[in-house]
Structure formats: structure tokens, C-alpha cells
Wavefront OBJ file of the C-alpha trace (Angstrom):
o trace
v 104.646 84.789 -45.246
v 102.699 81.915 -43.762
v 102.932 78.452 -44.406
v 99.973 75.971 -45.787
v 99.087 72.377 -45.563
v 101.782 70.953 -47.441
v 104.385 72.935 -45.390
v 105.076 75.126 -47.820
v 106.010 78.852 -46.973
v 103.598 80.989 -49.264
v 102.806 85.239 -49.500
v 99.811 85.729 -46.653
v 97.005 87.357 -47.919
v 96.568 90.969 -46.834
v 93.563 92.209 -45.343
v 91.221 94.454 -48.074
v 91.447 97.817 -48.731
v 87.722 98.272 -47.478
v 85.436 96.371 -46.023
v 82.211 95.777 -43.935
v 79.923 94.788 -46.680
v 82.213 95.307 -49.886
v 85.869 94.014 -49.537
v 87.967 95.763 -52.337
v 91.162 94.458 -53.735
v 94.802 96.587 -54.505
v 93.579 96.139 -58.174
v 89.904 97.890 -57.634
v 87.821 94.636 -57.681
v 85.056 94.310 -55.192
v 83.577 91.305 -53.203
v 80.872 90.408 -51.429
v 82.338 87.716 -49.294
v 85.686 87.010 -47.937
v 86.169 83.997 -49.364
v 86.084 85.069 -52.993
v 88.480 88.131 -52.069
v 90.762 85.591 -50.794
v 90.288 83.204 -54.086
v 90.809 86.440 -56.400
v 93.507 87.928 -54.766
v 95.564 83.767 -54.559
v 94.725 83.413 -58.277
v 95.276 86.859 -59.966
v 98.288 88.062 -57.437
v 100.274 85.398 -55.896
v 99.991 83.068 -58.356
v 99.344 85.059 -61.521
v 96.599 83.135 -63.523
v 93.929 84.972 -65.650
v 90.689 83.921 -65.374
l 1 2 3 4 5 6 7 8 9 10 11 12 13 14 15 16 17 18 19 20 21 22 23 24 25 26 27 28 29 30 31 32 33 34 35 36 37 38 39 40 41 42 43 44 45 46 47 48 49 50 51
């Protein structure tokens, strides 16, 4: 757990399953940058939207 702006205690994000160029999530997806790892894995894990 870690906790965000608002003081809020939230799930961290764990590191990718691979990952100098690719980073791959738990559910097989692969990104380019960190940044849209870490958006994916927020969206479709912790807080369960579909896109």
C-alpha cells in the first residue's frame, strides 16, 4: 500500500513482469513506456474500468 495526494491509502503498483524495452503486465499486455504500464495496470486492476 502507499498513500497518494489526497492522503488516501491505495494498492502500490508492482513492478512489470519484464522489462528493459517492453514492460509486460500480470494480464500479458505490453508497453513501451512506464507511464502507460502504470495507467493500464491503475485503470484495468486496481480500479477495474474497461476501456
Amino acid at each position: 500500500m502507499q498513500q497518494n495526494r489526497d492522503g488516501e491509502w491505495v494498492p502500490a503498483i508492482p513492478e512489470p513482469l519484464r522489462g528493459f524495452w517492453w514492460k509486460q503486465c500480470k494480464c500479458e499486455q505490453e508497453f513501451l513506456t512506464m507511464r502507460g504500464y502504470r495507467g493500464h495496470y491503475a485503470l484495468a486492476h486496481i480500479l477495474k474500468v474497461e476501456a
